[in-house]
C-alpha positions as CSV (number, residue, x, y, z in Angstrom):
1,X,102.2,75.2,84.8
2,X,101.4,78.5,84.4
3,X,100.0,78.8,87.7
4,X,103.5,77.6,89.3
5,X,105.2,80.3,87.1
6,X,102.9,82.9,88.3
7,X,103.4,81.9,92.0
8,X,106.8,81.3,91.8
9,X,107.2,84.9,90.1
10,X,104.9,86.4,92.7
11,X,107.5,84.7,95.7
12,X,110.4,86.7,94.3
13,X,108.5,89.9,93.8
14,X,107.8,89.9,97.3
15,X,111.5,88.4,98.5
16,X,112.6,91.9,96.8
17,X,111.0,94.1,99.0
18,X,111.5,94.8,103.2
19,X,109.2,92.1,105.0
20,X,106.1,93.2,107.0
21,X,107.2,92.3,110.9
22,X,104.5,92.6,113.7
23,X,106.8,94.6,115.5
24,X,104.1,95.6,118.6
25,X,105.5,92.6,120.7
26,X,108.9,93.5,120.4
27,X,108.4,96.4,121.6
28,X,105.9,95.9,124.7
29,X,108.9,93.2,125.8
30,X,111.0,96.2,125.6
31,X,108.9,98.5,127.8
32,X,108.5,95.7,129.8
33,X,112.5,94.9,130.7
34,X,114.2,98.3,129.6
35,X,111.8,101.0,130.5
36,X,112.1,102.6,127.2
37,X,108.6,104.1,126.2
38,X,106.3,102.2,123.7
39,X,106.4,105.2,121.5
40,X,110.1,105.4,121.4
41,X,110.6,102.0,120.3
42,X,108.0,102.2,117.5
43,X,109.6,106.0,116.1
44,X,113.0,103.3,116.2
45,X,111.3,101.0,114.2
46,X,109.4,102.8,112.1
47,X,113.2,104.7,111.0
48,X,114.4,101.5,110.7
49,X,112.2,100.6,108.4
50,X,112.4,103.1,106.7
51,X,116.6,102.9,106.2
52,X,116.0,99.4,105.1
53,X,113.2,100.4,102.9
54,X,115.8,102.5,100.8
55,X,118.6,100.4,101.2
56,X,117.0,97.0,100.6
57,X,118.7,96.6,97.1
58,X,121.6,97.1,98.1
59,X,121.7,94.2,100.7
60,X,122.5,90.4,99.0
61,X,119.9,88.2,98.1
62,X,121.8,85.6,100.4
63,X,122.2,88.1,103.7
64,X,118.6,89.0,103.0
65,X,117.8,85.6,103.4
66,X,119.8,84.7,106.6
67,X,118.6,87.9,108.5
68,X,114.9,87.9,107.4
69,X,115.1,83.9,109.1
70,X,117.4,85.3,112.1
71,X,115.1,87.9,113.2
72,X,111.2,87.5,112.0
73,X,110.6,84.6,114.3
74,X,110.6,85.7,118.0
75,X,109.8,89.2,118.5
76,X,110.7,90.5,114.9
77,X,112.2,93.7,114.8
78,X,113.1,96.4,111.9
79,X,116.2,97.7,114.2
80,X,117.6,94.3,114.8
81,X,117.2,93.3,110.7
82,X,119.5,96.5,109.6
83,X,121.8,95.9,112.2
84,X,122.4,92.2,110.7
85,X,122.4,93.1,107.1
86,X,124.7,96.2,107.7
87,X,126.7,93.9,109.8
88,X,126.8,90.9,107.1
89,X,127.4,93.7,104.8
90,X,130.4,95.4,106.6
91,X,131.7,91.8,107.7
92,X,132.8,92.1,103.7
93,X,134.9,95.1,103.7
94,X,138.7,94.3,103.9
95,X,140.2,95.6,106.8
96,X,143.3,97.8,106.4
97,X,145.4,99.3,109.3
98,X,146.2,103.3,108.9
């Protein structure tokens, strides 16, 4: 039982902190169709990561969730992660005509 706990406890220790994305793919596919250079892509990811990495508690548990599952499976991608949380995130704010 204590075991479990300790897992289970080590599972939401981890949910509370940006994933760890092998981000190399995505980005050879993108020097591959766009042309953009390797190194560009991984200075855009590596910012991105960074943005998330200070706004990560910030985000839902529940958006966290949803994006993490959206983008980690084909070609994971830091950029493509904040754009879905800031997205969910915005998606919130009431919209008011000037």
């Amino acid at each position: 039982m204590l075991l479990l706990s300790m897992l289970v406890g080590l599972q939401l220790v981890a949910a509370d902190q940006v994933p760890t994305l092998d981000i190399a793919p995505g980005c050879r596919a993108t020097v591959d169709m766009a042309g953009m250079s390797e190194q560009g892509c991984l200075g855009d990811e590596r910012k991105a990561h960074d943005d998330l990495a200070k706004a990560w508690p910030r985000f839902s548990a529940g958006d966290k969730a949803m994006c993490v599952d959206q983008t980690s499976s084909f070609n994971p991608s830091y950029v493509e992660l904040l754009t879905c949380l800031e997205m969910m995130r915005d998606a919130r704010i009431p919209y008011r005509p000037k």
